[in-house]
Each structure stands twice: as C-alpha cells, then as structure tokens.
C-alpha positions, 0 to 999 in steps of 0.5 A, a space after each residue: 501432474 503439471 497445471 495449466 494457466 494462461 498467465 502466471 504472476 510472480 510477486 504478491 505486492 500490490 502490482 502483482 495483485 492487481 495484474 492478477 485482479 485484472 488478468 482473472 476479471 478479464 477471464 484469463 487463468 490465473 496464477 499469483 506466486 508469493 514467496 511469502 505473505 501477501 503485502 510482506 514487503 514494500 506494499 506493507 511498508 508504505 506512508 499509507 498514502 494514496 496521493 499524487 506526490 505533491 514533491 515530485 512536481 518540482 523534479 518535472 514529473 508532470 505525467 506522473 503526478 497526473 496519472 497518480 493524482 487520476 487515480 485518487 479518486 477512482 481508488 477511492 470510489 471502488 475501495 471506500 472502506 480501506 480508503 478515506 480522504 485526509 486533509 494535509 497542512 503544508 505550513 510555509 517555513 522562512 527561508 525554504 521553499 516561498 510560499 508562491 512556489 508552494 501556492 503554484 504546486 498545489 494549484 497544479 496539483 488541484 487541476 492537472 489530475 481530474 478532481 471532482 470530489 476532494 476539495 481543493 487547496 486553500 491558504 490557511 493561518 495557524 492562528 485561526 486553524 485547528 492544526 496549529 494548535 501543537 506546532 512551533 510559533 515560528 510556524 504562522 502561515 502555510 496551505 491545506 489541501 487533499 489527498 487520501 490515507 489507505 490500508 495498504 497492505 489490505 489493498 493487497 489483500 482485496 485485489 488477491 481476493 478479487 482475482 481469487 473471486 473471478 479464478 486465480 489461484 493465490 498460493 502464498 508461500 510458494 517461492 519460485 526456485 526455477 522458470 524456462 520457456 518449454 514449447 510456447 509456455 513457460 515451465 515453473 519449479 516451485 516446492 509446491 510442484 510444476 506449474 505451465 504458464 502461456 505468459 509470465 509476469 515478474 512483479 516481483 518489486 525488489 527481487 525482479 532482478 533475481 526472478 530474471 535471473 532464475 528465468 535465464 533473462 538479462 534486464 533491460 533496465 537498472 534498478 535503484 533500491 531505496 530504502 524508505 523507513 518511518 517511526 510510530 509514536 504516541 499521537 503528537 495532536 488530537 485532530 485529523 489533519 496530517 502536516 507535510 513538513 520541509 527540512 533544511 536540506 530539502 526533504 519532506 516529511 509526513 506526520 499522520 493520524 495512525 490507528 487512533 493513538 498514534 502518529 505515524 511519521 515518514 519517510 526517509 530516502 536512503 540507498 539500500 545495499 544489503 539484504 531484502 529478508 530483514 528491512 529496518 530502519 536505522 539508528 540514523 534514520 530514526 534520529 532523523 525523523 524525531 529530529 524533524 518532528 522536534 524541529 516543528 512540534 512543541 512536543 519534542 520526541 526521541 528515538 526512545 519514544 518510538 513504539 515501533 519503526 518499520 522500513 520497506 525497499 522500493 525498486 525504482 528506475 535507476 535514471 542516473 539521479 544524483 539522490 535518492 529522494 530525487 529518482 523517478 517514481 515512474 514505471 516501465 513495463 518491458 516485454 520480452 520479444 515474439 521471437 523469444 517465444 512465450 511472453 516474460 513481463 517484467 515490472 520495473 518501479 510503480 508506486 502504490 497510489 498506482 498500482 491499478 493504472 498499471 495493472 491495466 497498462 501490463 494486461 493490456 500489453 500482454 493482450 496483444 501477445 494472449 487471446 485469453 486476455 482480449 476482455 474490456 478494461 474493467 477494473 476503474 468501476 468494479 468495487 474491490 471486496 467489501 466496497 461497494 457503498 458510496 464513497 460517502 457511506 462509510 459513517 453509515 456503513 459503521 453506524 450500522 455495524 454498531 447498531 446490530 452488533 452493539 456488543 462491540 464497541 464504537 472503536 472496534 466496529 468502526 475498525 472493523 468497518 474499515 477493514 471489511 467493509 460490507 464484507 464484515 457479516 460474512 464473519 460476524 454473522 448473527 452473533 449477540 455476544 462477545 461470546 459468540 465470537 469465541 477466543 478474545 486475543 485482545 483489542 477487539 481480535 476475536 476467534 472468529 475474525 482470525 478463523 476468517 483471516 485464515 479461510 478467505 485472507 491466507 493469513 498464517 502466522 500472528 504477523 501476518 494478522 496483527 502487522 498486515 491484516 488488522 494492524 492490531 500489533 500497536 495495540 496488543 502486549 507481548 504476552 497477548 501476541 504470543 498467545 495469538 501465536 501459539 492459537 496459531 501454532 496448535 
C-alpha cells in the first residue's frame, strides 16, 4: 500500500532536518528520507562552529553575515546543551591584514546582527592574556571576540527527534531510487515501498543534483563542490579560548578546544571533484593545516601526530568566484512552477549556523502552494529536545547530573549533560550504579545509553554512535570499538 504525506523531505542534514522540524510543528505530514545516517555527511563534517563568519565581511557578504550572526543567539537559547559560547583570539600578524581592518570587522560583526548576550570584541595583548601563553613571540597583539561552538551532528539528530515529536516519520537508510509527479502528488520509489507527497523538498546538500536528476528536473542553478577538511590533535593549550589565525595567502584557520584533550584545527577550501561516498582529507591538506598551526605555536606539529582527520563537501552556489574560499556561502531556494504541478523544492547552499533561518524561509514558501503548512513561524522560541533550561543553566544542569548519579564521574556526566540535556534521565532513569547501566564499551559508553541511541536516535552501526552521536570514537581503542560493533551486530 502507497502512504500518504503532505510533504516529503529528501536528505537528513541539518536543512533537511529542520525543514521537516518545522513543516511537522506547523501540523503538516511528514516524511524525511535519509539514504544513510542522519548527519552522515556535511553537517558531521563541519568546524563546529555556530558563528556569523567574521571572514566573509571582507567578500561583502553583509546579508549574510547579518542573518547568521541573528541566529547565534536564537541557536543558543533553544539548544543550550549542545551549544555553548566560545571566545575567539584573532591575534594581528605583521604584514597582513592591519589591525584597523581587523578592529573595523569585529566592530561590525558586534552591531550588524543583534547581539544581547555574548559579549563583545575587545582589543587584547598576549603578554597579559591566557591564550598567549603557547603562541610564537612574534605574536604580540591581537582582538577576542564571540561566537558559539555546537555538536553538530546531534543538532541534526535533535531537529529529527523534534519532527518525529510532532508527526514526521524519519526512516534512515531509505534511499530514494526514483520521484515523478502522478496527479497533483509526487510518487516515491524507495526499497522500503512507495511513498506519495503533495509536496517535495530536495535538501539533499551535495547530492541535490542527483536527486533532480531522479525527479526528471533540470537545475536552476550551478553548484560548486568544495571540500572542506580538518585535523584533530593532541590538545596544543590548556585554556578555553580558541584562535582564529591568518595565512600568508590569505586564508584563515581555527584551532579549537575538542572533546577535552584535544584541539581540533580547520579548515581548508579545496574544489571537489570526485566521489561523495568516501570524503577525506588529503595529504596536502593535512600538511597544510600543521604547517599553519606550526607557523604560529610554540608546539610545532606533524602529519604524524594527526589522531584523526575527517573532511565534508559543501554544495555552494557556484557565482563565478575565482577560489574556493571566496564563493558565496548564501542560500537559494527555488521552487518549481504552478504550472508543473505538484511543488518540488529545491535547497541549494546554506551553511549550519543557518539552517533554521532557512528551514523557516523554505516552509513558508511552500505554505503558499500547501494548506497543511499555513501554521504561525515557530521554531525561533520552542526548545529543541533536552534544551529547555536557561541558557546560563547548563553548569547547574551537570552539577545535578553529577549529584544524583555520583557513580559516574564529573567528565562523563558533564558529557552526558551536553549530549542530552534534560533529556539524560529519560535513560539514566533510577540507576545507583555502574551496574545498573549494563555493558560498559569504554570512556563512559554504557549499555544503556547505546540501547537509547538506537530506540529514540536511529543509531545503527558503531560509527554512528561513537563519530555522530557521542563523539566517543577519539576516546576508545580499536578493540573496544570492534566489541561495540560486534554488540551491534549480534
């Protein structure tokens, strides 16, 4: 038997989620098609940053630096647990960008987007600043100014929980082999069965193009695929500022406090041109990257002391830039024609920081083409699953974890808190022991947080739990790993 929906959304990333966040709280059917794991591909692979893109004022990008830099704090205030706010050090290098182009960015990017909480940019010597501490002499002055780190791919995961919350139905692993218009609907092929949709939406990132091709649409617009790839090393600094760094040839580069003993550095902006199933970083991106962290750390590092690299493809707007860290992070949205009967969506770009800004502007284009979707906007002031705290209360949020479950450790419930939020008793419930958790996989992985990730998150397979849904993956060996797998398997 075919199923009905009023909407079904192609892709699980972070655009596809939260269209179907908001389509389903608008009390619109839902469907969201993933042809693998949620968050499997760009919106996993990201700087995990939630950030208005300091770099992007000098390419003129004024619009879209605005609208990003609006939703750091609304991203914050409904997902307080997997986002936090970080201090950035942009130290001032002799000889590139001087310091007055730098001081007049960061005083734009403190009052074209809306501020209220984080605190602003402030000029700062290395001499008298903690984070001078591990960084070159030649290194003296430079500016500190906010922005927010976030777990990106449980972003996703929480907006697929919310849609799930109010309706959708989220099948993972459902690739779709085959769309055409029947009547005034859309007909799905998938191996799961046939599906029928009033409405389509293609957020299908860097596969968009492919998913028009198996609609039978031409696309309205040129994509440009670029490869962005980051490095994970041992920690380079025992504080939690994170630096923003110049190049000589103009890039920047971010080197981030990660996962509590390590720092994360990215990215790079390189043309991709080869498959999307297998995403890495290259040698020469890897050198590049601990050649720019040598550059400016006492601590010099090497490809060797990588302990892990990961690389993601974004699908931008191709508008004719000559480099890849040049073209536009903007977003268009195109809409298929009245007269080519049932609506076909398609995403073209975005980037994570906003993702729900867009997810609001794609439902309520399509509102005008689907009854089901006429509902208020809603989505800027309704916490995500297992935020709803203050946006200050997360120190009390682990405090309390730690006090009612005292077995497990100050880092652990800390991590937990910041995975689950207030969600976290729904599987620690009235435990008094390790023991009572079951399995232990190691670094805290216990049988019963996996038994959750697999009822309520879709997880499936050991990558999905340890790379996407805890990030654990850093933090256990390879025989613990494979135990987890074979758990899974059996």
């Amino acid at each position: 038997m075919t199923r009905s929906f009023d909407l079904a959304v192609i892709g699980g990333g972070v655009n596809g989620a939260g269209i179907a966040r908001d389509a389903a709280g608008r009390g619109a059917k839902v469907l969201l098609l993933e042809a693998g794991d949620l968050a499997c591909g760009t919106s996993s692979a990201s700087t995990k940053l939630i950030h208005g893109g300091l770099r992007y004022l000098e390419h003129y990008e004024f619009a879209l630096v605005r609208e990003a830099l609006a939703e750091r704090e609304t991203l914050w205030r409904i997902a307080p647990h997997i986002i936090q706010p970080l201090r950035l050090v942009l130290p001032h290098i002799e000889g590139l960008r001087p310091a007055w182009l730098l001081r007049l960015g960061l005083f734009l990017y403190d009052h074209i987007g809306g501020r209220e909480l984080l605190p602003p940019a402030r000029s700062i010597r290395f001499d008298s600043h903690p984070a001078g501490a591990p960084l070159k002499e030649h290194l003296v002055r430079g500016f500190e100014y906010s922005d927010c780190r976030v777990d990106d791919a449980r972003l996703v995961v929480l907006n697929a929980m919310d849609a799930a919350r109010h309706g959708a139905e989220v099948r993972t692993r459902t690739p779709l082999t085959a769309a055409g218009r029947e009547g005034e609907a859309w007909l799905l092929e998938t191996p799961a069965g046939q599906f029928r949709a009033d409405a389509l939406v293609n957020a299908a990132g860097p596969s968009v193009l492919d998913v028009l091709s198996l609609s039978g649409e031409s696309p309205r617009y040129g994509m440009r695929l670029v490869r962005g790839s980051h490095i994970v090393v041992r920690k380079l600094f025992d504080h939690a500022f994170a630096y923003f760094f110049q190049l000589p040839d103009g890039r920047l580069f971010f080197a981030i406090p990660y996962r509590r003993d390590f720092t994360l550095v990215g990215t790079t902006d390189a043309d991709h041109a080869g498959a999307l199933d297998d995403i890495q970083a290259s040698e020469a991106e890897i050198a590049y990257l601990c050649e720019g962290v040598s550059r400016h750390f006492r601590q010099p590092i090497a490809p060797a002391d990588v302990v892990w690299s990961y690389a993601g493809v974004r699908a931008l707007v191709d508008d004719g830039s000559g480099k890849p860290e040049a073209a536009t992070r903007g977003y268009r949205l195109d809409l298929s024609r009245r007269r080519e009967g049932a609506p076909l969506l398609s995403v073209y770009g975005g980037k994570i920081t906003s993702y729900r800004h867009l997810s609001e502007d794609a439902v309520n284009m399509l509102s005008r083409r689907l009854p089901s979707l006429a509902g208020a906007r809603w989505t800027a002031t309704r916490a995500l699953p297992g935020g709803n705290f203050p946006v200050d209360g997360l120190p009390a949020l682990e405090e309390e974890l730690a006090a009612r479950y005292p077995f497990l450790g100050g880092d652990t419930a800390r991590r937990i808190a910041r995975a689950y939020g207030t969600l976290a008793p729904n599987w620690l419930g009235n435990t008094a022991s390790t023991g009572d958790l079951g399995r232990d996989f190691g670094a805290g992985l216990s049988e019963a947080e996996v038994s959750y990730l697999r009822g309520e998150e879709w997880a499936v397979t050991a990558d999905d739990i340890l790379w996407r849904r805890t990030k654990l993956g850093l933090h256990l060996d390879e025989k613990q790993r494979q135990s987890l797998d074979h758990y899974l398997r059996g």
